[in-house]
C-alpha positions in Angstrom: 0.0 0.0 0.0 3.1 2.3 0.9 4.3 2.0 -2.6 1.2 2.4 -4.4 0.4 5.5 -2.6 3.9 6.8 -3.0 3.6 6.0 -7.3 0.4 7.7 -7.2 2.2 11.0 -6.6 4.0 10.9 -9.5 3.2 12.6 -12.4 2.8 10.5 -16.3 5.5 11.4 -18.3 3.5 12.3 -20.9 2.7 15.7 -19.0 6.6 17.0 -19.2 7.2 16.0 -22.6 4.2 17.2 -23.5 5.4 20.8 -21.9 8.8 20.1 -23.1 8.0 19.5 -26.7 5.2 22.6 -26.7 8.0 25.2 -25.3 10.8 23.9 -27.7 8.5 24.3 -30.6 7.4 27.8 -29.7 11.3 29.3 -29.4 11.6 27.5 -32.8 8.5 28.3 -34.8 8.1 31.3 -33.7 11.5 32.5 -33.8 11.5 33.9 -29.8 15.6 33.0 -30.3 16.1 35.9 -32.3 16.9 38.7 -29.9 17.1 42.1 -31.2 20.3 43.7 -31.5 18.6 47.4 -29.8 21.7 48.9 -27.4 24.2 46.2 -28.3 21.9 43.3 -27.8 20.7 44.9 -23.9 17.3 42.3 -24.0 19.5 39.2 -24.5 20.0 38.9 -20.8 20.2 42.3 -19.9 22.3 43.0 -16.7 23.0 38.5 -16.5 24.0 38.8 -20.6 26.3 41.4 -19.8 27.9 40.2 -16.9 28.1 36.5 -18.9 29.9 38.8 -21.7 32.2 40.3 -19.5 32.9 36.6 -18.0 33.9 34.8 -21.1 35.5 37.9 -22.3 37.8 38.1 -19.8 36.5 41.0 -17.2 35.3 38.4 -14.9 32.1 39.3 -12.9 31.6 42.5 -14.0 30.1 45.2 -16.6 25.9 44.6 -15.6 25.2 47.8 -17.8 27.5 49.4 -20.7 31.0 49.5 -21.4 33.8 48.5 -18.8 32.6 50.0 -15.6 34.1 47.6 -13.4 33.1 44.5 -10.6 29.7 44.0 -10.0 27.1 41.7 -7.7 24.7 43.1 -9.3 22.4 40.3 -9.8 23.4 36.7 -8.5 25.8 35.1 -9.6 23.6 31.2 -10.7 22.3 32.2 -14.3 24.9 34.4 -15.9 27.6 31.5 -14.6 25.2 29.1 -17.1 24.4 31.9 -19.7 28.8 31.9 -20.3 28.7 28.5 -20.6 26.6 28.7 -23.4 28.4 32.0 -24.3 31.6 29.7 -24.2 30.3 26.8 -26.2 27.7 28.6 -28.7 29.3 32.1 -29.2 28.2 35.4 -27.2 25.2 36.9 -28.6 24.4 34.5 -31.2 21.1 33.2 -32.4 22.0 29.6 -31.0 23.1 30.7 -27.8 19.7 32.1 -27.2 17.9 29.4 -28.7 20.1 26.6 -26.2 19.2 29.1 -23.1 15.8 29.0 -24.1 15.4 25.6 -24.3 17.3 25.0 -21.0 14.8 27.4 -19.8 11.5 25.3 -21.1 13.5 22.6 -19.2 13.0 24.0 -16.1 9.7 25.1 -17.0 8.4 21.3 -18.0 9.8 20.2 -14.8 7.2 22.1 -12.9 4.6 20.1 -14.3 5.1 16.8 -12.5 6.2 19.0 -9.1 2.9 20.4 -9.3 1.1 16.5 -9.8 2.8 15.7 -6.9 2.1 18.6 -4.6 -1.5 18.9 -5.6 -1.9 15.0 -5.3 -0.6 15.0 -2.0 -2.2 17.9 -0.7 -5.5 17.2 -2.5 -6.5 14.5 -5.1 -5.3 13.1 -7.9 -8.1 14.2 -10.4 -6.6 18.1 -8.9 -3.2 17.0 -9.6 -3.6 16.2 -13.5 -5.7 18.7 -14.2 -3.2 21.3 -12.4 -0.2 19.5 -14.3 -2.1 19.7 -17.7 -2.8 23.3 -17.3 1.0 24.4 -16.0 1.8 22.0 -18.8 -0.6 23.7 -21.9 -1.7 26.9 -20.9 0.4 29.4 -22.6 0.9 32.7 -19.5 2.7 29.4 -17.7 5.0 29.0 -20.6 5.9 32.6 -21.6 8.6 33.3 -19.7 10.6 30.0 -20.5 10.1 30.6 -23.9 10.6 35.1 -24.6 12.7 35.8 -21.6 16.6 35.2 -21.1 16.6 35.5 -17.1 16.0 33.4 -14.4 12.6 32.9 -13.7 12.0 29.3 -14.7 14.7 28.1 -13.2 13.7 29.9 -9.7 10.3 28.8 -10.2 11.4 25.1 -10.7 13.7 25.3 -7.6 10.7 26.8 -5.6 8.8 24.1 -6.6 11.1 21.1 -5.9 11.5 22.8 -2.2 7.5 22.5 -1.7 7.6 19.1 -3.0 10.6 18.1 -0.4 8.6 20.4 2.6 5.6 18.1 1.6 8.0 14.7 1.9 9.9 15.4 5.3 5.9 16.0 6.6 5.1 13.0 5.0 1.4 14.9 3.3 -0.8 12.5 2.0 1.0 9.2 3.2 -1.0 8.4 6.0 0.1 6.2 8.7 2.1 3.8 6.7 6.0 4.1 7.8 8.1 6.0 5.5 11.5 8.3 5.2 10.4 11.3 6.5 13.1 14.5 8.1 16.1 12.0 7.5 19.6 13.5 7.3 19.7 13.1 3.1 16.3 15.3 2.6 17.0 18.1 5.2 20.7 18.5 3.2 19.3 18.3 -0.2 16.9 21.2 1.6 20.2 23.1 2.5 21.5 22.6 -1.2 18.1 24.0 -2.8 17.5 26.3 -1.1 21.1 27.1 -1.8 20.9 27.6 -5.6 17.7 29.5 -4.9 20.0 32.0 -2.9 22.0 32.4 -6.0 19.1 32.4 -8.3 16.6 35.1 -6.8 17.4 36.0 -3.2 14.4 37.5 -2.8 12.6 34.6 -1.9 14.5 33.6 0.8 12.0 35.3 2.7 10.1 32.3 2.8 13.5 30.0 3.9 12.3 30.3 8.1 8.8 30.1 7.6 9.2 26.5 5.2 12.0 25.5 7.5 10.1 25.9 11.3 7.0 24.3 9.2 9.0 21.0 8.6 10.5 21.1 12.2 6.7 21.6 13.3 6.3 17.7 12.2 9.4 15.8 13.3 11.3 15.2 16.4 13.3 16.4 18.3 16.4 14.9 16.5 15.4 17.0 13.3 16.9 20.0 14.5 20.2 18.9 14.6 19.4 17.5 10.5 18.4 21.1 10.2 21.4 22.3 11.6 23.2 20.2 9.0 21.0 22.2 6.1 22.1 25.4 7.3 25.9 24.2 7.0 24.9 23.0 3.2 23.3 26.1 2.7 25.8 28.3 4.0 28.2 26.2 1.6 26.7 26.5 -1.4 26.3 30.5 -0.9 29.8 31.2 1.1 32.2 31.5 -1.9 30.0 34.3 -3.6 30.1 36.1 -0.2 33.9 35.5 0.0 34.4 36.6 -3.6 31.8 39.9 -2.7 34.3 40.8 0.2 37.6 40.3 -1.3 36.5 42.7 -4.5 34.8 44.9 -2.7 36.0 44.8 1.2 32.4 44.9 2.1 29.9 42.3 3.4 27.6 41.5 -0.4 25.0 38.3 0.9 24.0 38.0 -2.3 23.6 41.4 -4.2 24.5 44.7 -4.2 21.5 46.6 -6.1 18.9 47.1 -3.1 20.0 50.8 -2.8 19.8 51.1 -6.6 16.4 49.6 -7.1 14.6 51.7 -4.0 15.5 54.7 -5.3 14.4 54.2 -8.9 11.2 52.7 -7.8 10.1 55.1 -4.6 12.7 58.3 -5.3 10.9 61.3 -7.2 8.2 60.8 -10.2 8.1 57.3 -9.1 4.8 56.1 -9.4 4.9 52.3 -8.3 6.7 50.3 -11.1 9.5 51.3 -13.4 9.2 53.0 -16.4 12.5 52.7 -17.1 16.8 51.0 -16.8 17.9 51.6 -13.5 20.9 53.0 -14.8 20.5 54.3 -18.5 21.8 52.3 -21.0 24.1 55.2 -22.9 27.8 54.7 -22.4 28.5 58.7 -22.0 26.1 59.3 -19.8 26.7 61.4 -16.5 25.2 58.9 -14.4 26.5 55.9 -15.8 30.3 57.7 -15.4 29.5 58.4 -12.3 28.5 54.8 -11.3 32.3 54.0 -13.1 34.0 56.4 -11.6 32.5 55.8 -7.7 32.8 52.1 -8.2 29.1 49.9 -7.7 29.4 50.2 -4.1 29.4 53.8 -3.3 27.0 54.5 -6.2 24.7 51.9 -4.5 24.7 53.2 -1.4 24.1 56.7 -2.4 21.3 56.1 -3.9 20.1 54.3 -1.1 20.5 57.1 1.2 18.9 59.5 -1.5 15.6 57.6 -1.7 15.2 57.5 2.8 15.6 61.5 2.4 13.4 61.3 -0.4 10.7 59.1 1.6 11.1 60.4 4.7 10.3 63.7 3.4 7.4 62.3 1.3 5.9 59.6 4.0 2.7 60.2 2.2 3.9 59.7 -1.3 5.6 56.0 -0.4 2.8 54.8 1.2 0.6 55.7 -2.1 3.3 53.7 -4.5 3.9 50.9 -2.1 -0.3 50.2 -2.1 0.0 50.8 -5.8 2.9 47.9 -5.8 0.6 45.5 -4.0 -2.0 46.5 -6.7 0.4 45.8 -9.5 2.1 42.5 -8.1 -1.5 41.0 -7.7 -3.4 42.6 -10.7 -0.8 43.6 -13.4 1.5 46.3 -13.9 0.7 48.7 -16.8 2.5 48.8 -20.1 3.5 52.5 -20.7 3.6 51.6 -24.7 0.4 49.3 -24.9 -0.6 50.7 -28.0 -4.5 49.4 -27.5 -6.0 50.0 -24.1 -8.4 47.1 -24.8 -5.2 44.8 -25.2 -3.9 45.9 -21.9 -7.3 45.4 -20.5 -7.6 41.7 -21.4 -3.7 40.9 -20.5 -4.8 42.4 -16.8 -8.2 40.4 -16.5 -6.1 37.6 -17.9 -3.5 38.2 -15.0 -5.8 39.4 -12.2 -8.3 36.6 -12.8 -5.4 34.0 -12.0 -4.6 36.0 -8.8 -8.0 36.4 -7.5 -9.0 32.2 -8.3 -5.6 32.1 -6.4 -6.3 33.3 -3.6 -9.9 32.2 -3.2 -8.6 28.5 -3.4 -6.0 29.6 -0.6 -8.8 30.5 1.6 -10.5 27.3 0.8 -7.7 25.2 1.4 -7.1 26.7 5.4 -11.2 27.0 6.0 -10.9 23.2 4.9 -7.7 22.5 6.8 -6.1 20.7 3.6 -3.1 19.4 4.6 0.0 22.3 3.6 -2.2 24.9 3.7 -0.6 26.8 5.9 2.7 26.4 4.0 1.0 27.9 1.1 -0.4 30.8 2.8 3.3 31.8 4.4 4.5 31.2 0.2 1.9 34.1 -0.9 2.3 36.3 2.2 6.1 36.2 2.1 7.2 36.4 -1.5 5.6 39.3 -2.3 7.1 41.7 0.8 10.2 42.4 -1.2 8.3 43.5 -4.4 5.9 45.5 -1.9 8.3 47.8 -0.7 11.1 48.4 -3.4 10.1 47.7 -6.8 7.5 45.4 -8.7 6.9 43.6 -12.2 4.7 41.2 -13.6 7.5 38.5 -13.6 8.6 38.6 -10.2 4.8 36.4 -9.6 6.1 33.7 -11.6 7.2 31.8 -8.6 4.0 31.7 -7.1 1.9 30.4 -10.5 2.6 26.7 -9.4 0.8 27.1 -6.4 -1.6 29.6 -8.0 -2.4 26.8 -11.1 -2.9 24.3 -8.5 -5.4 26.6 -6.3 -7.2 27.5 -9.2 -8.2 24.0 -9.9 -9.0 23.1 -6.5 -11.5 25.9 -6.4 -13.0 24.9 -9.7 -13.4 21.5 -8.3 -14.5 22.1 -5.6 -17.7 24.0 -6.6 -20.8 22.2 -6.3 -24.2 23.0 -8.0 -26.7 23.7 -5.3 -29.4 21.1 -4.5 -33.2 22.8 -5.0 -35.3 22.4 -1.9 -38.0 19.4 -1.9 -41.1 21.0 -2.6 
């Protein structure tokens, strides 16, 4: 019985090939590999292609915007390490680069699907889990960024994922009383190392690192904490030679990256309105601002403009507040396109994105007034992600992480609906 239940929480093949085949057709067919060349090639990548540039070029980690302007930690270090070693093998800039990072991308992207059968099977039923899979797996907002964006949000979704999935494991959801591995020392490591690459992929959802980690320990014993300590040394690991590298350039203590400062003044310093319009640095190579970023060194330039958006703000409490509600607007209904040339377009993209969130949510609060097992760790997952995004800056990408759980809430709401019974006469 242990082994049946523990097959029927994995997906058919058929769903990831399915994705697979679907995402690597669409980058071929429709020629999504063919970057334009606009401000020497700035959308293939922008700040990871130019640091992966500078790599196999020879001016090692640096050069996020134009020309030679030094070191950087700009943006983690996970993708534009892979995106030179397709520079390396496939040339920089080429059409085949982007078509092999593209594909690596719809990769990660199908490997969602069967992270999502098992999740949802676990947590719900299997008739939720395919039809979750399927839609992650068909439905073409799930597969857009795999297939028209250079950047890392596939593989941060798919690494999200796979940590829910091994949150769901050491807690043993949906296995009932039959014996089986649990917290053991291998899963709360491999939790360490994911949650590792994660660090080095998009920091910003290590936000939700305590809140997953204290909901495992919830379930075991007390031996689990020392395995947990053991994921914190893996962890620390897998992210301590980008912090060693951070200090040694810049004789300063980098986490992960250096851009906070950067990114809260463009989004909350004056005319901001909630969501960029624009670079944060302009992408002209004799530009005051961008020699001044040169000439300061990433560091100082950072932390000025840090310190120029708190006088801004504190002098404008009124002001932040408005952009930061607008920001929670945005993140859960859409941001705008300044150059939608059709406002009916833009309306449908935003009931397209909005209607996701709100079926989201609504299958949230089903799932804790039901007490579905993992609730709980869902509801931390859509209340923590976000805070970053809140406060500093916001996009429509930066939700991607959360559509798993989103496609799978969606269905369970759907499926849960019943018609209503008419009163006997």
């Amino acid at each position: 019985m242990h082994d049946e239940a523990r097959r029927s929480f994995r997906a058919p093949r058929s769903i990831f090939w399915t994705a697979l085949v679907l995402r690597i057709l669409t980058i071929t067919v429709a020629h999504t590999y063919r970057v334009r060349v606009f401000q020497d090639h700035f959308q293939f990548g922008w700040e990871m292609g130019r640091v992966a540039r500078a790599l196999v070029t020879g001016y090692g980690y640096a050069d996020p915007f134009v020309g030679h302007t030094g070191p950087t930690a700009w943006v983690p270090p996970l993708y534009p390490l892979l995106m030179a070693g397709v520079f390396k093998i496939a040339g920089v800039y080429t059409a085949l680069s982007a078509w092999i990072l593209l594909a690596m991308n719809s990769v990660f992207s199908a490997a969602i699907a069967p992270a999502i059968y098992e999740i949802a099977a676990r947590c719900y039923s299997r008739r939720v889990a395919m039809w979750a899979a399927w839609l992650w797996a068909l439905y073409p907002a799930a597969l857009q960024y795999a297939v028209h964006w250079i950047w890392e949000m596939s593989l941060t979704a798919m690494l999200f994922s796979f940590v829910l999935v091994l949150a769901l494991r050491m807690r043993r959801i949906g296995e009932g009383a039959d014996p089986g591995q649990g917290q053991t020392w291998a899963r709360w490591a491999l939790f360490g190392f994911l949650w590792g690459l994660m660090a080095l992929s998009n920091s910003s959802l290590l936000l939700f690192l305590p809140a997953c980690g204290l909901w495992i320990l919830a379930g075991g014993q007390k031996s689990s904490v020392a395995r947990a300590g053991l994921a914190v040394v893996i962890f620390l690991a897998v992210i301590g030679p980008w912090i060693w590298r951070n200090w040694r350039v810049f004789h300063a203590f980098v986490p992960l990256r250096s851009n906070l400062g950067a990114e809260f003044y463009a989004g909350s310093g004056p005319g901001s309105n909630g969501f960029p319009f624009v670079a944060t640095l302009p992408i002209v190579e004799r530009d005051p601002e961008v020699l001044r970023y040169k000439q300061m060194g990433e560091m100082a330039w950072v932390r000025e403009q840090g310190a120029k958006a708190r006088v801004y703000i504190a002098a404008n409490p009124a002001h932040y507040a408005l952009i930061t509600l607008n920001r929670i607007y945005f993140y859960w209904v859409s941001v705008p396109h300044p150059d939608q040339r059709s406002r009916g377009g833009d309306l449908v993209r935003e009931l397209n994105y909005c209607f996701l969130s709100v079926t989201g949510w609504l299958g949230l609060l089903l799932s804790v007034r039901n007490r579905v097992l993992g609730a709980w760790l869902f509801a931390w997952a859509f209340l923590l992600l976000p805070l970053t995004y809140y406060f500093v800056t916001v996009n429509a990408r930066f939700r991607h992480s959360l559509e798993p759980l989103i496609a799978i809430l969606t269905v369970y709401l759907f499926q849960s609906a019943r018609p209503r019974r008419r009163e006997a006469a």
